[in-house]
N, C-alpha and C positions, 0 to 999 in steps of 0.2 A: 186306748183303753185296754186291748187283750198284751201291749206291753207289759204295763202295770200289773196285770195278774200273772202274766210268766216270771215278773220279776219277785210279787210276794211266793209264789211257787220257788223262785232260786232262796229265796230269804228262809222260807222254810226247811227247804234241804239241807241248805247250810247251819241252820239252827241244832236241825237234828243231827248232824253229821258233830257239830259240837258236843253236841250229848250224847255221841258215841262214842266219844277219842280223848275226851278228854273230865279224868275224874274228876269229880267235886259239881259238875253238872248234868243235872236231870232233866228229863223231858217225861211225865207221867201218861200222857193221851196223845193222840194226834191232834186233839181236838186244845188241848194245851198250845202242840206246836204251831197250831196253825194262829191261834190267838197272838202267841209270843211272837211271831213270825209280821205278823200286821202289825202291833204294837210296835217293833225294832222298826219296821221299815216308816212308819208316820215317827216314831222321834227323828230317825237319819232323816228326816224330809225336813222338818220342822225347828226341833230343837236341837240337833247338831251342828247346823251351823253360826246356832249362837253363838255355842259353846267353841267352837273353833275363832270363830274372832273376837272372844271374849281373851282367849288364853293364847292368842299369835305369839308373843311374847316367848312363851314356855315351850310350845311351837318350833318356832325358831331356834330357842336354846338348846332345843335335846336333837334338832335334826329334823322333826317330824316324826318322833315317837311319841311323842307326849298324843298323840293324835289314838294310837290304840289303848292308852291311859283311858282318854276319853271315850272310845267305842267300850271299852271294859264296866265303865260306871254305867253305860246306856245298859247293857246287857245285864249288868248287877238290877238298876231300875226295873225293868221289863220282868224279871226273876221275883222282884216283890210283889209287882201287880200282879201276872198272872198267876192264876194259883194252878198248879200242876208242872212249874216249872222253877228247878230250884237251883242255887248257884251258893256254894257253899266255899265265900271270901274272896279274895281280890285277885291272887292269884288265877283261882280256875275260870273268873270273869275274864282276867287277861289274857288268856292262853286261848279262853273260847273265843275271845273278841278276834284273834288271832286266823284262830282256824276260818270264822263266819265271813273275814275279810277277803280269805285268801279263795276260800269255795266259794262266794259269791263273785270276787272279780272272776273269777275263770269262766264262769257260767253265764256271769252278764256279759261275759265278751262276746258270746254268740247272739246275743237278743238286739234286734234292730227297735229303734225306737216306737216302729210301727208292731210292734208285735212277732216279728217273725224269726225264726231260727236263722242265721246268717255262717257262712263258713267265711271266714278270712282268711285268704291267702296273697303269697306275694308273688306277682310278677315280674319280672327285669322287664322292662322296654325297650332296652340297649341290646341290638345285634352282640353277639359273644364275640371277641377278638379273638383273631388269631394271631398267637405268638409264633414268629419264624424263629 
């Protein structure tokens, strides 16, 4: 469970960090971001991946871009319902969908499913050879 809320917490950074960087989106209260932030994260639970195996196809087609097409409409949605959060046309929904994808992977890369902050690093296992 305290996963979950670190992770509406990364959803929310990322939200506002969208409505810092990029024009055409606002974010009016905190109290906006934090709504916007639970909204986005229950569609991506729920109804995105409808919407992903509805459109495999288009999916497929473009590579797996068609994929922040659709994180862009979710973020457009979330922009209508909440009121204090505004997304003004397709574009600055794409580009935020963009940034929220990019600062949320980063951020959930640290968060273990139990809740915890996690550092990832990599170790070799392999003794290092020596080259004569």
């Amino acid at each position: 469970m305290k996963g979950l809320f670190i992770r509406f917490g990364v959803t929310w950074i990322a939200v506002f960090l969208a409505g810092y960087m990029i024009p055409g989106i606002r974010v009016d209260t905190v109290g906006a971001g934090i709504a916007a932030a639970i909204l986005l994260s229950l569609l991506n639970a729920v109804i995105r991946p409808i919407l992903y195996m509805v459109s495999i196809p288009l999916i497929l087609l473009t590579l797996g871009l068609f994929t922040v097409v659709i994180n862009a409409l979710l973020l457009e949605l979330v922009a209508w319902l909440v009121q204090g959060v505004h997304v003004n046309g397709f574009w600055p929904a794409f580009w935020g969908a963009v940034v929220i994808s990019i600062v949320s992977t980063i951020l959930n890369f640290w968060v273990s499913a139990e809740g915890h902050w996690e550092i990832v690093s990599h170790e070799s296992r392999r003794p290092p050879r020596i080259i004569n």
